[in-house]
C-alpha positions in Angstrom: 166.1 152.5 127.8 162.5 152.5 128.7 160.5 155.6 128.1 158.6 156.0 131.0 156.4 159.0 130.2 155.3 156.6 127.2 154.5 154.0 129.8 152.3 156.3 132.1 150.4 157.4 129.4 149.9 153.6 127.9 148.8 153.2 131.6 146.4 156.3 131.7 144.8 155.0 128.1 144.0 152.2 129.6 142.4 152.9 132.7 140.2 155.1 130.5 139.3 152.1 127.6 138.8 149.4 130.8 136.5 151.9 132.7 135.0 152.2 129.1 135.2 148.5 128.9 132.1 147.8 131.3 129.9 147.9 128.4 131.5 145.0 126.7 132.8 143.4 129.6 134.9 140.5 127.8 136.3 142.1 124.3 136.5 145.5 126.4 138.8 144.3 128.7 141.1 142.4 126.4 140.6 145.9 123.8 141.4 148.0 127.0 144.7 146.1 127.3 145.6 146.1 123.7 145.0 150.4 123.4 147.1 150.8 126.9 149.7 149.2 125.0 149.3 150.5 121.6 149.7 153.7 123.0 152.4 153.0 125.5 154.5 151.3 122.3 153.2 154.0 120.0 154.8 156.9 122.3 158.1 155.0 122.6 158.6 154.1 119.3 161.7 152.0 117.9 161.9 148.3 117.5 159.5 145.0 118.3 160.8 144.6 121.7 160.6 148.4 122.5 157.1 148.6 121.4 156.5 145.2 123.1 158.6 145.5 126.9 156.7 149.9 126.7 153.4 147.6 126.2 154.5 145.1 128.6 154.9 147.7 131.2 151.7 149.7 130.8 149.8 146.9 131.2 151.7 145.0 133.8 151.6 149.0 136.0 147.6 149.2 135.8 146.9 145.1 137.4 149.8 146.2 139.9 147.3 149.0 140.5 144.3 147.2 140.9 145.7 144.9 143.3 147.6 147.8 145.3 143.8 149.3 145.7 141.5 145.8 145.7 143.8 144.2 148.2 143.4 146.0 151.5 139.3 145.9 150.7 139.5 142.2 150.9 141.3 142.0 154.0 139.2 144.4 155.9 136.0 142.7 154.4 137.8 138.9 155.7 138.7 140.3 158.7 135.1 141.7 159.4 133.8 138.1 158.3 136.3 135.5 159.1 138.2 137.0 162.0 142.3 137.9 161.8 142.8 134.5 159.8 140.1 135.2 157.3 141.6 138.5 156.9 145.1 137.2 156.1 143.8 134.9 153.6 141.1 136.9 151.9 143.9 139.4 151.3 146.6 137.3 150.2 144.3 135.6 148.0 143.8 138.9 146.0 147.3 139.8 145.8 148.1 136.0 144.5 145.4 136.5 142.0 145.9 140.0 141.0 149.4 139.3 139.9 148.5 136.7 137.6 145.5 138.8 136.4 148.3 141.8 135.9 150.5 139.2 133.8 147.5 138.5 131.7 147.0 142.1 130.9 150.6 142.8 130.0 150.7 140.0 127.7 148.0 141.5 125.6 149.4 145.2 126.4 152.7 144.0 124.7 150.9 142.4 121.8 149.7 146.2 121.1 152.6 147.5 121.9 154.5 146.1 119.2 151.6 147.0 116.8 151.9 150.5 118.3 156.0 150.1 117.6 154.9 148.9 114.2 152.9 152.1 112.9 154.9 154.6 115.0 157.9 153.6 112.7 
């Protein structure tokens, strides 16, 4: 059963450490993804996979976010610049690449997760 008050706050953490991430943009971002789900897998507790899929999930929720918010940019900003086509495209192209950035950041977020699982036990 996933814990989904543990996920929101794996989520919150997070947003915080990548915001706090900006001044070490490369280790930041990858340490931003393993605290979101540290804590995430912390909070939920129980086995491996718990920790892991509560990781998983805080992670995976926060590059869902960033596309939800980045995507509509782009496509007003390729619309402005490359017409209705360019404004397809432009947005598209950030959805396509946000999702696979999102996947990136829950595999780390599950890695601390299951640390998180680890030491909550």
């Amino acid at each position: 059963m996933t814990d989904w008050s543990a996920v929101v706050w794996g989520f919150v953490a997070g947003i915080v450490a990548g915001i706090a991430a900006f001044l070490v943009p490369v280790v930041g971002h990858v340490g931003a993804g393993l605290i979101a789900g540290f804590v995430a897998g912390y909070l939920a507790g129980g086995t491996l996979g718990s920790g892991a899929w509560h990781g998983l999930l805080a992670g995976a929720l926060g590059g869902v976010v960033l596309v939800v918010l980045t995507a509509p940019i782009a496509s007003l900003l390729g619309g402005a610049l490359g017409g209705p086509i360019g404004g397809v495209f432009s947005g598209l192209s950030v959805i396509v690449v946000g999702l696979v950035i999102a996947f990136v950041f829950a595999l780390d977020s599950a890695v601390g997760g299951m640390i998180g699982a680890i030491l909550a036990d």
